[in-house]
Structure formats: C-alpha cells, structure tokens
C-alpha positions in Angstrom: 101.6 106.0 87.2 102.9 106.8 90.8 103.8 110.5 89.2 100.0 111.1 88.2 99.1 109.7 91.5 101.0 111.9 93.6 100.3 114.6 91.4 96.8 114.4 92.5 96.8 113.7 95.9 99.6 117.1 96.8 98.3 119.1 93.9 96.8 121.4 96.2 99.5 121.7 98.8 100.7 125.2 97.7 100.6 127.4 95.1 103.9 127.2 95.0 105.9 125.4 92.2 109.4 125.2 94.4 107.4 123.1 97.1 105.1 121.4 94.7 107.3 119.6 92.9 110.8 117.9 95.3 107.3 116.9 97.8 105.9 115.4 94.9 109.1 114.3 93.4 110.4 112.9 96.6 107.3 110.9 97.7 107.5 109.4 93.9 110.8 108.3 94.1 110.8 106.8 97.6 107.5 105.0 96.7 109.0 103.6 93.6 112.2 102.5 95.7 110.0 100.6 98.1 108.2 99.2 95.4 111.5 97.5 93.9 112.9 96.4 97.2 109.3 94.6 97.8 109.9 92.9 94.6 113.5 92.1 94.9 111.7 89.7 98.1 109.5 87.3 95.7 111.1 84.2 94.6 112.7 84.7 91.4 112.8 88.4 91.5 116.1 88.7 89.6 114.2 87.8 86.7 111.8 90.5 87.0 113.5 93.5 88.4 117.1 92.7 86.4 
C-alpha cells in the first residue's frame, strides 16, 4: 500500500529510473519503519507487531 502510494506521489520526479526508484524505495521503507516503531508504543504491541 505505502509502495503504490509513493509510487504516485514521486512518479513524476524524473524520467529517470536510477532516481525513481532508491527515492521511492527509501521514503517506503522509512515510512514503513516509523510505522512499526509507532505501533511497538500501544499497549500490547508485542502481540501485534511479533
């Protein structure tokens, strides 16, 4: 979901595949990292993350 996200929002960034993809890459796996740490705050988060 993030992927598809991203992919829309920096599609048009360059033309060029070799930026394209680490930016879009990078912002996905930094936003999914943040994502997790959120989560690890609820209560019972070990349950959900693993």
């Amino acid at each position: 979901m993030l992927l598809n996200l991203f992919y829309d929002l920096l599609n048009d960034l360059s033309d060029s595949a070799m930026i394209k993809i680490p930016v879009i890459a990078l912002c996905t796996f930094v936003t999914s990292y943040l994502m997790i740490k959120a989560l690890s705050y609820l209560p019972k988060s070990k349950y959900i993350i693993g």
